[in-house]
C-alpha positions in Angstrom: -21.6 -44.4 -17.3 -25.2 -43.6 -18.5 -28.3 -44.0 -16.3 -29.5 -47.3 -17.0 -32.5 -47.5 -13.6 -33.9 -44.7 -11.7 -33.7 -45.4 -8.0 -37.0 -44.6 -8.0 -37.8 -47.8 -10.7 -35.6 -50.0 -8.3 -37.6 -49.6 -5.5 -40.9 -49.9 -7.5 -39.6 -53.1 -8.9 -38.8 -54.3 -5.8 -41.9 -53.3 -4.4 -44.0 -55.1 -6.7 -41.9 -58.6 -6.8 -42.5 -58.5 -2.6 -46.3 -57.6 -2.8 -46.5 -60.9 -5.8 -44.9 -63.0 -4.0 -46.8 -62.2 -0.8 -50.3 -62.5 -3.4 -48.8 -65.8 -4.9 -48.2 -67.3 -1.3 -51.6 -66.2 0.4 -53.5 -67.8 -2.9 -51.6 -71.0 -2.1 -51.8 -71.3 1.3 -55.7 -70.6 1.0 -55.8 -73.6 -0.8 -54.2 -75.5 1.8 -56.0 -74.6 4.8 -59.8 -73.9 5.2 -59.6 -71.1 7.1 -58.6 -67.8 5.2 -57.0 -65.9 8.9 -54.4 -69.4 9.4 -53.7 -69.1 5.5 -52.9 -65.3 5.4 -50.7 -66.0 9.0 -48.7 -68.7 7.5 -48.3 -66.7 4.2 -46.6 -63.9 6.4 -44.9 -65.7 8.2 -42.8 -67.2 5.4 -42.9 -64.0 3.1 -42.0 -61.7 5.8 -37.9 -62.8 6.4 -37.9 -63.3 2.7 -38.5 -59.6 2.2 -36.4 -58.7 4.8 -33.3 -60.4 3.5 -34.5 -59.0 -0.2 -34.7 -55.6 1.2 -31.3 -56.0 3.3 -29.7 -56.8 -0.3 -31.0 -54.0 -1.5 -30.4 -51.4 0.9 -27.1 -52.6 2.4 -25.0 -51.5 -0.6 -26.9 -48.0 -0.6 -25.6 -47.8 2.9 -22.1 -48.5 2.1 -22.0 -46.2 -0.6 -23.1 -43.2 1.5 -21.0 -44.3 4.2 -18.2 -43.7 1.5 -19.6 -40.4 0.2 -19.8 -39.5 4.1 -16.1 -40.6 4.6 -15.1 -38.2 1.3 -16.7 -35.6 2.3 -14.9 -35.3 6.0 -11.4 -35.6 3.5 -12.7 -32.8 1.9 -12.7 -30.8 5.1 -9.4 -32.1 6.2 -7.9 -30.6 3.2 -7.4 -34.7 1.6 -8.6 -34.6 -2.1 -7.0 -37.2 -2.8 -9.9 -40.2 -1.8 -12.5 -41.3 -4.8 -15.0 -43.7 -4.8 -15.3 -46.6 -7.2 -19.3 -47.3 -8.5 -20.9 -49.3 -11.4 -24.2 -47.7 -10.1 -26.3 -47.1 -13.0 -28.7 -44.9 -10.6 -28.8 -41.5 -9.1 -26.6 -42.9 -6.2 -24.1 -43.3 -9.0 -24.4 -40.1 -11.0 -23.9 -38.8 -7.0 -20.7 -40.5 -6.6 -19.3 -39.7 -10.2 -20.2 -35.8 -9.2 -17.9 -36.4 -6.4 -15.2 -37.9 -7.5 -15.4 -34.9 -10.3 -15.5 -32.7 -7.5 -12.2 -34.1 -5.9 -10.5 -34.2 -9.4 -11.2 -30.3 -9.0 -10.0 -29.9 -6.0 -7.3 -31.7 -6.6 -6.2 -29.9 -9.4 -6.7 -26.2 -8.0 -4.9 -27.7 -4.6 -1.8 -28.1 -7.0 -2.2 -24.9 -8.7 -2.0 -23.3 -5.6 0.8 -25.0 -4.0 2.3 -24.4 -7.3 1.6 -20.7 -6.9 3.1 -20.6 -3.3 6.2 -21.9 -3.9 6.5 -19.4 -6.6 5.3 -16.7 -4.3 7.8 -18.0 -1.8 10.8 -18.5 -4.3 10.0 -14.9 -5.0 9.9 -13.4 -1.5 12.9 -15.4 -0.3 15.2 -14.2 -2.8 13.7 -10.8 -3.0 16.5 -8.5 -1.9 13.9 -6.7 0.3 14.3 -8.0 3.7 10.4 -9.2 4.9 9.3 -9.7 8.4 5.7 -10.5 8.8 5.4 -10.4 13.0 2.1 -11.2 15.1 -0.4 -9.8 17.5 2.5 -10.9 20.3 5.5 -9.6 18.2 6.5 -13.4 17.3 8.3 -13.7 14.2 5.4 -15.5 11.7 7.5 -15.2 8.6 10.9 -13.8 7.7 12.8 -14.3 4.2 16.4 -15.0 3.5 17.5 -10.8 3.2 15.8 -10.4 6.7 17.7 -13.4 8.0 20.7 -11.8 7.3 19.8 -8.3 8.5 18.5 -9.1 11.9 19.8 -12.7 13.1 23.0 -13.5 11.2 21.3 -15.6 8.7 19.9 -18.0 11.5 15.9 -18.9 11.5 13.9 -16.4 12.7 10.6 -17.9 12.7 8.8 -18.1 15.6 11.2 -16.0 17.9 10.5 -12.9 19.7 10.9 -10.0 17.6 12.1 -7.7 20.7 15.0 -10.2 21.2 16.0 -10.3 18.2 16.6 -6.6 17.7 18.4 -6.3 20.9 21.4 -7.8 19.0 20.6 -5.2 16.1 22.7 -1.8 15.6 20.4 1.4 16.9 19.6 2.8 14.1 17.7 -0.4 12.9 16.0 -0.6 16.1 14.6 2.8 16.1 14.1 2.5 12.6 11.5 -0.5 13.9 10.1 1.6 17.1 8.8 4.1 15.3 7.0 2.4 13.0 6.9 4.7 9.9 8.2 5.0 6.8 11.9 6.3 7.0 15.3 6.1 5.8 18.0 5.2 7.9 21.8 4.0 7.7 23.4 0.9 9.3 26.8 0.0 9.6 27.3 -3.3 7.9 30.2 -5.4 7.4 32.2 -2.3 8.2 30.2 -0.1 5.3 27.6 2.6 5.7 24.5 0.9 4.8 21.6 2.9 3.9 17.8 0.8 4.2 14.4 2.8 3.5 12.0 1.2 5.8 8.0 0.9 6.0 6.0 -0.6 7.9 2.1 -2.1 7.3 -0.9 -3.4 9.8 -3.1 -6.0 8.6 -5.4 -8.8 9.4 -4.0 -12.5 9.1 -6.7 -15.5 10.0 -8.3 -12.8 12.0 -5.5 -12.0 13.7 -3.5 -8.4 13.6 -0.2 -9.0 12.4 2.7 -6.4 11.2 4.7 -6.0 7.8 8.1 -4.9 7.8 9.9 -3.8 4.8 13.4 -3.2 4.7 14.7 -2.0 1.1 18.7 -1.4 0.9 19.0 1.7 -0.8 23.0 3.0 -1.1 23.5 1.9 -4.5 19.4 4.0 -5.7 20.4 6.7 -3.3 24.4 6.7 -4.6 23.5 7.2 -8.1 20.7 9.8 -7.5 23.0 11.9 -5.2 25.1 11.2 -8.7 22.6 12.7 -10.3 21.6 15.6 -8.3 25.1 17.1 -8.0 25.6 16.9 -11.9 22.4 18.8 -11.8 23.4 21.2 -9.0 26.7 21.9 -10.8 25.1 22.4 -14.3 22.9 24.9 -12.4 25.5 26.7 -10.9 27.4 27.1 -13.8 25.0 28.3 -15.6 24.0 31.0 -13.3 27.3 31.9 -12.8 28.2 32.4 -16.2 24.9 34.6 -17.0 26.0 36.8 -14.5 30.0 36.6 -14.4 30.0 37.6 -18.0 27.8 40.2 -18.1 29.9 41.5 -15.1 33.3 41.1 -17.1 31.9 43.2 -19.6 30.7 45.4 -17.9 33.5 46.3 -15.9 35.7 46.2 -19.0 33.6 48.6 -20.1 33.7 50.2 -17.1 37.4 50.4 -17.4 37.5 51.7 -20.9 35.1 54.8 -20.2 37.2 56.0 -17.1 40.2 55.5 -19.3 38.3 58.4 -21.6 37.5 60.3 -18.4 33.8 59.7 -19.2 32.8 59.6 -15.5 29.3 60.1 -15.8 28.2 56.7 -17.3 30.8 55.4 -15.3 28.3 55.1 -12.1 25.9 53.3 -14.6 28.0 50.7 -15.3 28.8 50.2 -12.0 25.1 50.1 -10.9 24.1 47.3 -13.1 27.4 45.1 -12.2 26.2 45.3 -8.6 22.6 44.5 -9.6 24.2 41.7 -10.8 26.5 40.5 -8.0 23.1 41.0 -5.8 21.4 38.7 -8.4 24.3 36.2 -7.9 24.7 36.4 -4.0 20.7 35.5 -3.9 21.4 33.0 -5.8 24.0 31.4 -4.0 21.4 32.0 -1.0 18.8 30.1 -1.7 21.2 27.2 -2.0 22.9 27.8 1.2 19.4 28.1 2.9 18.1 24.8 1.2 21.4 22.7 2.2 21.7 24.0 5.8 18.2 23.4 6.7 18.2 23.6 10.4 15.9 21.2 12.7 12.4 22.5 13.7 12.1 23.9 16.8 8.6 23.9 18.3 6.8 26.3 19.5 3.1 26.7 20.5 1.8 29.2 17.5 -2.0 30.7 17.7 -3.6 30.5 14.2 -5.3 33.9 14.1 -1.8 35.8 14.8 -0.2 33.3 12.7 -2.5 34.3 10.1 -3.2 37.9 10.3 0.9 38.2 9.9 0.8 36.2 7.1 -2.0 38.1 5.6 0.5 41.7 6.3 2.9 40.6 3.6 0.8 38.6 0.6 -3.1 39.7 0.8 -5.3 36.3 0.6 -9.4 35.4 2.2 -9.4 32.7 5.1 -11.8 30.5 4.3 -13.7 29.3 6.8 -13.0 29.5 10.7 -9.8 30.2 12.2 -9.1 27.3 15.0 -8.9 28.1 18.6 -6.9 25.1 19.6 -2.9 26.3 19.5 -0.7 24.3 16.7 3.0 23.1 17.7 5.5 23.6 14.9 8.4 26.1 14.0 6.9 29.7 13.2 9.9 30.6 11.1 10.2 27.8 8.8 6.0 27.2 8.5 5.9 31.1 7.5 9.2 30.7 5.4 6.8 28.2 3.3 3.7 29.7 3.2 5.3 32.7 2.3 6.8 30.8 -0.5 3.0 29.3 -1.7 1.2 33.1 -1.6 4.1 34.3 -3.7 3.9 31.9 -5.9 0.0 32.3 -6.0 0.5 35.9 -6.9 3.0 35.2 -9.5 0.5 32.9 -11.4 -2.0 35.4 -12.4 -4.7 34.5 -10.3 -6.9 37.5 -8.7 -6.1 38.3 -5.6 -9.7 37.4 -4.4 -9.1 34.1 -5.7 -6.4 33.7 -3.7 -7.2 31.6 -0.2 -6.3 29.6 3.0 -7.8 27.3 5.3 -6.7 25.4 8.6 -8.6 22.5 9.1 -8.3 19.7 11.9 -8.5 16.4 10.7 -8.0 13.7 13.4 -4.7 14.1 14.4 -3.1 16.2 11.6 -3.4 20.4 10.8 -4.3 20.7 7.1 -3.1 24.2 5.7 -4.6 24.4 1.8 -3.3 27.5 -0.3 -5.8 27.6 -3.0 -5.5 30.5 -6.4 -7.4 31.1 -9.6 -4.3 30.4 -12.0 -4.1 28.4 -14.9 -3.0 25.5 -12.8 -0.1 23.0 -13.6 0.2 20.5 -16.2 0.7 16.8 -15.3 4.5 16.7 -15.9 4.9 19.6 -13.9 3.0 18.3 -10.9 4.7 15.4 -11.1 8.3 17.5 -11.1 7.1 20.6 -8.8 8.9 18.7 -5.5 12.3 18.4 -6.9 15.0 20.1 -6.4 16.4 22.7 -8.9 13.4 21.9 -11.4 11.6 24.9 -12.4 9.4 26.5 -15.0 10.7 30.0 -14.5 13.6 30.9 -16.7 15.1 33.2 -13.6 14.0 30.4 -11.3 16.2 28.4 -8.8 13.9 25.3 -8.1 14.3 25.8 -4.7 11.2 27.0 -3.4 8.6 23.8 -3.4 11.3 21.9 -2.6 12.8 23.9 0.7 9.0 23.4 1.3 9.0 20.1 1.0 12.2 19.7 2.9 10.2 21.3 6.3 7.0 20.2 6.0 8.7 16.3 6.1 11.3 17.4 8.9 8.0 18.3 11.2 6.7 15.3 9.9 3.9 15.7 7.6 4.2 16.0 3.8 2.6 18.4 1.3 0.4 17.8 -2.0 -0.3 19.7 -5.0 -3.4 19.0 -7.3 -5.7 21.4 -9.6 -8.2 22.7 -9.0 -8.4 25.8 -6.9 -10.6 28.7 -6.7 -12.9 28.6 -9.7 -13.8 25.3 -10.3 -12.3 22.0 -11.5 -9.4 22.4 -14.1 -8.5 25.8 -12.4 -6.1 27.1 -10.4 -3.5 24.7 -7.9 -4.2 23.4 -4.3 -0.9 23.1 -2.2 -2.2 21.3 0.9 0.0 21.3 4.0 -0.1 18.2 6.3 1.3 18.6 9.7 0.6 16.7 12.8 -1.3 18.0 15.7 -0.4 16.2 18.8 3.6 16.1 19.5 
């Protein structure tokens, strides 16, 4: 509706029909009475509740409408959009009350986006095969989806209940999978199958409250086809290997054969020579793969950093940058040298100078950070994005073993490890292998 009167007009209209009327009954009671004081009395008198009911007309459906407005704005803050207010008002009162009811048509329409969006969300999360437990500040069950029904509580309702008492009922495993709080893979017995879950846990803050995510992501079938996966690999390596070097060895010793046959004895011992080489080529080989799969558990050990270091620095040369802590570390000696060892060599082997070549310890809240930084050429994004797997490598006499018996350590102390360029010389050159370990046991 257009703007037909200003409010503003209104009340001068109304202003000036009270102050006429008021001038039109003072001229005409002057006439009536002589004296000018009874006229403008008796003139008042009358005029005055004739105003008042005028301006009570006027004002009383100004009241009614703002009592409205008032009354859609509390449904506003009670979450109600569904309340407008009717007006033929051709005033600013009226524009005010069509901006309102425009304003709840808004509301109203993003209200039922949203639901619209959370029963999507919650379709989504319900039937998610991820099991979902979203627990409070007093470990109360706030949310829990249809996968973590089944998982913890026989498929029963889990909201609202305390968490604790719920995994009372729950296998071990799953339980300390919870307690510890961390991201970890665990297996569960299930139905009478081995179950294997990868579970992760989040903090956050809910309505100002702290509350805790729990993912739990079954994993057999992911972890079924990768172990698929890796032993086709492992087997194709092996093979491999084993026919580069059993070859060469049947040939040789064929040969072998043939020359003591002639009674050529003195390449005889030649032959021989390189046909061990070979079988010590082979048994390393075989080694490193024994090593990698019968990784033993860390045993801890206080370890001072400059000894540490200075027997470190006895077999590959490097600088220590910066200060050497003070403060003993805990971890296994063996295995941490095993894989530092591993890093300097490879260092070495990348054509850095030997100057270039460094290590620092640095405490960082509650975690050692060991960095092995060289001037090499660095690696390129694929490989960086490989270097951690087993049996991939770049060197054609390679195994594939080293970064990842590495990694294998470094996670059963419970840290991890992280490669990136840009060592000694600059960004773009060299690789930084930073170690990760944590400092209080």
């Amino acid at each position: 509706m257009n703007r037909r009167y200003s409010l503003h007009g209104k009340l001068a209209i109304a202003l000036a029909l009270a102050v006429s009327f008021g001038v039109v009954l003072g001229v005409g009671f002057a006439q009536l009475f002589s004296e000018p004081r009874t006229a403008i009395a008796v003139a008042l008198l009358v005029a005055l509740p004739v105003v008042l009911i005028a301006a009570r007309s006027l004002i009383e459906p100004v009241m009614l409408l703002l009592r409205g407005l008032t009354g859609l704005v509390d449904s506003y803050r009670d979450g109600d959009f569904s309340i407008s207010l009717a007006s033929r008002r051709g005033d600013e009162l009226g524009d005010l009350t069509r901006a309102h009811n425009q304003l709840g048509a808004t509301l109203r329409e993003q209200r039922q986006g949203l639901v619209q969006r959370e029963l999507l969300l919650d379709t989504v999360v319900q039937n998610t095969p991820v099991a979902l437990v979203l627990v409070d500040a007093g470990n109360r069950v706030a949310y829990a989806n249809i996968a973590a029904r089944h998982l913890f509580n026989e498929g029963r309702t889990m909201n609202g209940h305390d968490f604790a008492a719920i995994l009372g009922h729950c296998p071990q495993a799953l339980r300390d999978a919870v307690t510890r709080g961390e991201d970890a893979l665990f297996g569960v017995e299930l139905a009478g199958q081995e179950e294997m879950y990868h579970a992760s846990a989040r903090g956050f803050r809910l309505a100002s409250q702290p509350h805790r995510l729990l993912l739990f992501r079954r994993m057999t079938r992911e972890l079924s086809r990768q172990e698929v996966a890796t032993w086709k690999k492992v087997i194709r390596v092996i093979s491999h290997e084993l026919n580069n070097s059993l070859a060469p060895i049947s040939s040789m010793a064929h040969s072998g054969a043939e020359l003591a046959r002639r009674g050529d004895l003195a390449r005889v011992g030649a032959v021989f020579a390189s046909i061990g080489e070979r079988a010590r080529h082979l048994h390393g080989f075989i080694g490193g793969y024994a090593s990698f799969a019968k990784l033993p558990a860390p045993q801890l050990q206080a370890v001072q950093w400059r000894a540490f270091l200075d027997g470190l620095n006895e077999q590959w040369r490097f600088r220590i940058d910066g200060p050497v802590p003070g403060e003993p570390a805990q971890f296994d000696r063996a295995q941490i040298e095993q894989v530092l060892i591993n890093l300097l060599r490879n260092a070495h082997e990348s054509g850095s100078p030997v100057e270039a070549i460094s290590l620092s310890v640095l405490r960082v809240a509650g975690e050692w950070r060991i960095e092995v930084r060289d001037g090499g050429p660095g690696m390129s994004d694929t490989v960086l994005a490989n270097a951690l797997l087993p049996f991939y490598s770049t060197k054609r006499s390679g195994t594939g073993l080293g970064l990842a018996l590495a990694r294998e350590i470094v996670e059963a102390h419970g840290g991890r490890i992280m490669l990136g360029n840009g060592g000694e010389g600059g960004v773009g050159r060299g690789l930084s292998v930073t170690l990760s370990l944590p400092a209080a046991r």
